[in-house]
C-alpha positions in Angstrom: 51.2 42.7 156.0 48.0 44.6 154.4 48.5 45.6 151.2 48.9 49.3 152.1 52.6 48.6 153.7 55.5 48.8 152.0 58.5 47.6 153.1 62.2 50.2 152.4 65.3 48.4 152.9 68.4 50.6 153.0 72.1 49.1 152.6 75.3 49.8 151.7 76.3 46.0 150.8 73.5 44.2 149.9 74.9 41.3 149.2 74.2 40.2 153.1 70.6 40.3 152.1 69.7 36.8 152.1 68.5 35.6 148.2 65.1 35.0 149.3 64.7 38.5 150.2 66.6 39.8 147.2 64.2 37.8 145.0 61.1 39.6 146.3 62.3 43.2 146.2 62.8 45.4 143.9 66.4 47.0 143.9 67.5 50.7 143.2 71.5 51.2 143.3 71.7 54.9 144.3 75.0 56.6 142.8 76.7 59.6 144.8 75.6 62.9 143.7 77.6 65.1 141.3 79.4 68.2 143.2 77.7 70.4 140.4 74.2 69.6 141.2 75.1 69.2 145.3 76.2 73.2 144.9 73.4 74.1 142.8 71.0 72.9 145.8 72.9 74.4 147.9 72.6 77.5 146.1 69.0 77.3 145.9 68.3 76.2 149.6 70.5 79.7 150.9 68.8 81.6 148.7 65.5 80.5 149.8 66.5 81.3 153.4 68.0 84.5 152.7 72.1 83.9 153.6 74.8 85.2 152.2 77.0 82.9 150.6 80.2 82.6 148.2 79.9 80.2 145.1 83.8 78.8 146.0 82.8 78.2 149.7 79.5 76.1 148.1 82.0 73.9 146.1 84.0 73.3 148.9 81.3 71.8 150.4 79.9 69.9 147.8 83.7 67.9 147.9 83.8 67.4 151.0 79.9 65.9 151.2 81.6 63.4 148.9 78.4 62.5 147.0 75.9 62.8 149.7 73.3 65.7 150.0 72.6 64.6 153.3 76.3 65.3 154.5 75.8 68.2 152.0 73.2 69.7 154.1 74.5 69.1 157.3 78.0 70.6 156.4 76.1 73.6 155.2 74.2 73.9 158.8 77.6 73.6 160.5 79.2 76.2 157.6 76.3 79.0 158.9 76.8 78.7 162.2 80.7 78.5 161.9 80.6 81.8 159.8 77.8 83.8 161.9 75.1 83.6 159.5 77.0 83.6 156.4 78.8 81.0 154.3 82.2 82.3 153.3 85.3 80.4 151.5 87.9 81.4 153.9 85.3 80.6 157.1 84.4 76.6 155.2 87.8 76.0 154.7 89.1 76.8 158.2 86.2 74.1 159.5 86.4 71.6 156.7 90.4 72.2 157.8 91.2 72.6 153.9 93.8 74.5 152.4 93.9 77.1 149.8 94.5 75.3 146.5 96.6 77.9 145.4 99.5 76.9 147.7 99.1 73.3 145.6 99.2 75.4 142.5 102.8 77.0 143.8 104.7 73.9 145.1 104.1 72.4 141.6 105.1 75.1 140.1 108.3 75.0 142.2 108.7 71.3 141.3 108.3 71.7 137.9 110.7 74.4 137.9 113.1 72.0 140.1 113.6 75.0 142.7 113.9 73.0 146.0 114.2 75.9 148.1 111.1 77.5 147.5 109.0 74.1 147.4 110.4 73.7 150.8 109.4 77.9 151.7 105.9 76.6 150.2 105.9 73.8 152.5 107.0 75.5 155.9 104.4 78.1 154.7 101.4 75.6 154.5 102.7 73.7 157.8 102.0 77.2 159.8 98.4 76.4 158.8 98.8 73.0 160.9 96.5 71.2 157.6 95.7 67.8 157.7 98.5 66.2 155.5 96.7 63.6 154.0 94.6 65.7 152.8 97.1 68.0 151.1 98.5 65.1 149.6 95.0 63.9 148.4 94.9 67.8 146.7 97.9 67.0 145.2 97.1 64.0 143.8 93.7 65.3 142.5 96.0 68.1 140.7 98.0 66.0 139.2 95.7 63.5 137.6 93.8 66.4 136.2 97.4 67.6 135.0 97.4 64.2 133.6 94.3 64.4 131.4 95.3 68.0 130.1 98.3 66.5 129.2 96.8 63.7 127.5 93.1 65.0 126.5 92.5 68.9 126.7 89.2 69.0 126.0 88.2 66.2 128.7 89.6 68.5 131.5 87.0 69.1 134.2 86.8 72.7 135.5 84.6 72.0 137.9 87.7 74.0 140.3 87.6 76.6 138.1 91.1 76.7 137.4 91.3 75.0 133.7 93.7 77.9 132.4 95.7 76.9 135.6 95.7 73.6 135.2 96.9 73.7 131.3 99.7 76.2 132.5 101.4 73.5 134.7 100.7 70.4 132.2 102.6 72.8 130.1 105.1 72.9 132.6 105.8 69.9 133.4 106.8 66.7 131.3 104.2 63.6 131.5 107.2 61.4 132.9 107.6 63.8 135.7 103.7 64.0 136.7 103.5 60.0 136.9 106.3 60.1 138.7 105.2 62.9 141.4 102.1 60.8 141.2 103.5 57.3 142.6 105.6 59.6 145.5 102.4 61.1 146.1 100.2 58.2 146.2 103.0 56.1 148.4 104.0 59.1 150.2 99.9 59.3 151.6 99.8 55.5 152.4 103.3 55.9 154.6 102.4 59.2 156.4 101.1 57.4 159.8 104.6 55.5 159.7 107.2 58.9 159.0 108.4 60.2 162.0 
């Protein structure tokens, strides 16, 4: 080709390139976007264009783009049109299908407190909202290994969620035994769900 063209090659497992075309290219392993800076863009784009938007609903995004301004972006589009020209929490997580993490925050609370009957109210209470289970199980885990660190290293908490003071309360709460152990069920529990009746 003239020396003006320049070949992009874009792959997800480029380890099917062959080696002869490895050897001649010069390789850039892209790593997933942080949720802080997907947010801050985000941020930056709706203000340029003169939406309204909350800060929670942004971060919801950013998690669910999962390291990706692309899907980022895209989410956002579907996130303004879902909410009529605005970008609220309660309108993102009713499309993403997400639940409010507070309701995570209460059945842990109820575990830790060993009060079956109201993790069970908290439970019926979230099913109303017909959530994806899997992906309140994936909340819960997320909690938990967060609990984990708090537990283990304070200061390495991420409050990215905004909820450190939260967070500290139920590793307080509950014993480190007790989280690696809601852990496993969790972790298990998520891998069985398409089998339970």
């Amino acid at each position: 080709p003239p020396p003006h063209v320049k070949f992009l090659l874009a792959t997800t497992d480029p380890q099917k390139l062959p080696v002869t075309i490895l050897s001649r290219c010069l390789q850039f392993n892209l790593k997933r976007l942080p949720q802080h800076m997907i947010a801050a863009h985000l941020t930056d784009v709706l203000q340029r264009e003169g939406i309204e938007a909350e800060a929670p609903a942004l971060a919801e995004l950013a998690r669910a783009a999962d390291g990706s301004m692309r899907d980022a972006l895209s989410l956002l589009d579907q996130a303004i049109a879902f909410g009529g020209g605005v970008v609220h929490e309660a309108e993102v997580r009713s499309m993403l299908g997400t639940i409010e993490r507070g309701q995570v925050y209460a059945i842990l609370r109820a575990l830790a407190r060993q009060d079956g009957a109201t993790v069970l109210a908290e439970i019926a209470q979230l099913a109303e909202q017909v959530p994806d289970f899997s992906s309140v199980l994936a909340e819960l885990l997320s909690l938990l290994q967060r609990i984990a660190v708090a537990q283990t290293v304070p200061d390495a908490l991420d409050d990215s969620y905004g909820d450190r003071d939260t967070v500290l309360e139920l590793a307080q709460l509950l014993s480190a035994e007790d989280v690696q152990l809601y852990y496993q069920i969790g972790l298990i529990g998520r891998r069985d769900l398409p089998l339970s009746p």
